[in-house]
KEKE-3310 file (N, C-alpha, C; in steps of 0.2 Angstrom, whole numbers, plus 5000, padded with zeros to 4 digits):
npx = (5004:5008:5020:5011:5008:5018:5020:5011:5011:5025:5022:5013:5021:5031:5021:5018:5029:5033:5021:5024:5038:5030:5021:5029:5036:5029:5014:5005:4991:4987:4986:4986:4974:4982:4994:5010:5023:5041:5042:5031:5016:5006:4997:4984:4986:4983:4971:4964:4968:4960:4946:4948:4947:4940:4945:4956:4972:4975:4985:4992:4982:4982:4995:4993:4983:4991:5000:4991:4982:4969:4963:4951:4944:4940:4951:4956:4962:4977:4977:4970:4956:4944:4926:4917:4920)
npy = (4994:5004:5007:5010:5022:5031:5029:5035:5048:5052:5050:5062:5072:5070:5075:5086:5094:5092:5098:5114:5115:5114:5126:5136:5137:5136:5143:5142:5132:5120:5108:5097:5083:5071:5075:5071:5077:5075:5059:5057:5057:5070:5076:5069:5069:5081:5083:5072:5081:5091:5086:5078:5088:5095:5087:5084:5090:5102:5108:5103:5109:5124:5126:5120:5129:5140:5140:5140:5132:5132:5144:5158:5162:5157:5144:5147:5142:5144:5157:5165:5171:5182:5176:5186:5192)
npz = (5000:5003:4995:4982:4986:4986:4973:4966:4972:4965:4951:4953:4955:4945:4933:4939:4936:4922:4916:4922:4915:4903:4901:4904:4890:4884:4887:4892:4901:4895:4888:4872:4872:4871:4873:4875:4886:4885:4889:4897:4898:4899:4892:4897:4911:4915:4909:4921:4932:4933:4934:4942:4953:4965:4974:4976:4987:4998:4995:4983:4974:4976:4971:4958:4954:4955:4945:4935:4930:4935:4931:4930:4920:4901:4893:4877:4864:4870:4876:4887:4892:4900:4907:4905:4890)
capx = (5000:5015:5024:5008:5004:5023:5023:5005:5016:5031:5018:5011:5027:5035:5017:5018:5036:5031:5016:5028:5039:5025:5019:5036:5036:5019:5013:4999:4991:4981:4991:4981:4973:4987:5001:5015:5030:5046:5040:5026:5007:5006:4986:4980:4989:4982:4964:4962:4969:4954:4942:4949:4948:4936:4948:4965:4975:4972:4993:4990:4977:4986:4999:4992:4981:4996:5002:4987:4977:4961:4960:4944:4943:4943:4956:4955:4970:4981:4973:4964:4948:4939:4921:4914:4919)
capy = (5000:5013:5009:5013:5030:5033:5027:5040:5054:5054:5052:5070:5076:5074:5078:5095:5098:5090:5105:5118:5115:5116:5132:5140:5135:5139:5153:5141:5126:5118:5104:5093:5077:5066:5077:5069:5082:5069:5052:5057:5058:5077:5078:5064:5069:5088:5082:5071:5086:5097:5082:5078:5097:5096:5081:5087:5092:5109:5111:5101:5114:5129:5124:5119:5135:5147:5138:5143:5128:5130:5151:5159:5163:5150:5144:5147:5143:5144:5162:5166:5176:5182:5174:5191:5193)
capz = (5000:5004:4987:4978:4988:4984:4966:4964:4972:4962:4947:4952:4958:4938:4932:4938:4935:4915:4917:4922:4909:4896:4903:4902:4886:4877:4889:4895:4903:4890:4880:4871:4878:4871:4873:4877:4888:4884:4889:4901:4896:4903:4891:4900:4918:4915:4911:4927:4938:4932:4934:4952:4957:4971:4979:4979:4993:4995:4991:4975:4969:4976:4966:4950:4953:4956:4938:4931:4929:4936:4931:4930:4909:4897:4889:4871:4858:4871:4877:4894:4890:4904:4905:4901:4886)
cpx = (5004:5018:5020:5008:5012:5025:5016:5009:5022:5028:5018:5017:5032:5027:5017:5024:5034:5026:5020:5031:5036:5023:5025:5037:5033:5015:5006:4995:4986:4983:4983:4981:4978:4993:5003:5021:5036:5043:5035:5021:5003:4997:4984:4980:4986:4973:4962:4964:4963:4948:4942:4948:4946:4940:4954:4965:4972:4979:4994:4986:4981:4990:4998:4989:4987:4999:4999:4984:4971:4960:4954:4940:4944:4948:4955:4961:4978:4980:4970:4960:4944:4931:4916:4914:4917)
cpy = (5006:5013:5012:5018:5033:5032:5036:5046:5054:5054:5059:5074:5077:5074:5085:5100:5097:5100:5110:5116:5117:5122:5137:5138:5137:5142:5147:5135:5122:5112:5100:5088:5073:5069:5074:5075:5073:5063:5052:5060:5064:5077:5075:5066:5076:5087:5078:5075:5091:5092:5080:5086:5097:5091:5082:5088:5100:5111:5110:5107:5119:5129:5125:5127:5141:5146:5140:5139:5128:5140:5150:5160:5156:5151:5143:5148:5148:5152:5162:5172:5177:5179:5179:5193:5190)
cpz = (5000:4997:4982:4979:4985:4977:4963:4967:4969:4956:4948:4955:4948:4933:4933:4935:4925:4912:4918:4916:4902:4896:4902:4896:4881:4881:4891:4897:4901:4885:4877:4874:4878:4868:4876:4879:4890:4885:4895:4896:4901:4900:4895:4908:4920:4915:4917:4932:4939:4934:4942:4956:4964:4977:4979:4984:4991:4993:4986:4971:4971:4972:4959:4949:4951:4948:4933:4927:4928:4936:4930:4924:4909:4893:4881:4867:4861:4876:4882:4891:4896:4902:4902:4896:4881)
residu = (UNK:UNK:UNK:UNK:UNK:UNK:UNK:UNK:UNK:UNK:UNK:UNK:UNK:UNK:UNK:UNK:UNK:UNK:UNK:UNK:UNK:UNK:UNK:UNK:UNK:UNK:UNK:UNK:UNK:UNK:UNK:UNK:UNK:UNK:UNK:UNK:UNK:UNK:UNK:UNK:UNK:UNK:UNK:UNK:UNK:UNK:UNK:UNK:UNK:UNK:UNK:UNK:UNK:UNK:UNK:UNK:UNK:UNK:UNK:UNK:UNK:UNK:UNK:UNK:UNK:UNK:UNK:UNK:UNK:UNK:UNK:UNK:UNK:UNK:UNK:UNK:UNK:UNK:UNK:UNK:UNK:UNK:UNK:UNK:UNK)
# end
């Protein structure tokens, strides 16, 4: 049971570093679903963080939030757009 919980945290540990990377990168946290960052599955690892949202740690989410994950606009073609416009 420990090797898994520690195999799923060092998953989200180069999950978010993959995601950093991308974001410095391309100015934003939206890759597509089956991006691939080097030999990790950053699309697939980036959609089930938005789908988990409510069940994170709250340091998890602070986190990905402060990255710019879970902003308040949509993301469109790489672009934050306030919802009001």
């Amino acid at each position: 049971m420990e090797r898994l919980k520690d195999r799923r945290a060092e998953r989200w540990k180069n999950g978010f570093a993959a995601l950093s990377k991308f974001r410095a990168r391309e100015g934003h946290c939206c890759p597509s679903r089956y991006h691939v960052e080097g030999e990790f599955t950053l699309g697939a690892w980036v959609s089930t963080q938005r789908y988990l949202k409510d069940k994170l740690s709250a340091e998890r989410k602070r986190r990905l939030d402060k990255l710019g994950l879970f902003g308040t606009g949509e993301i469109i073609f790489g672009s934050e757009v306030s919802p009001t416009s």
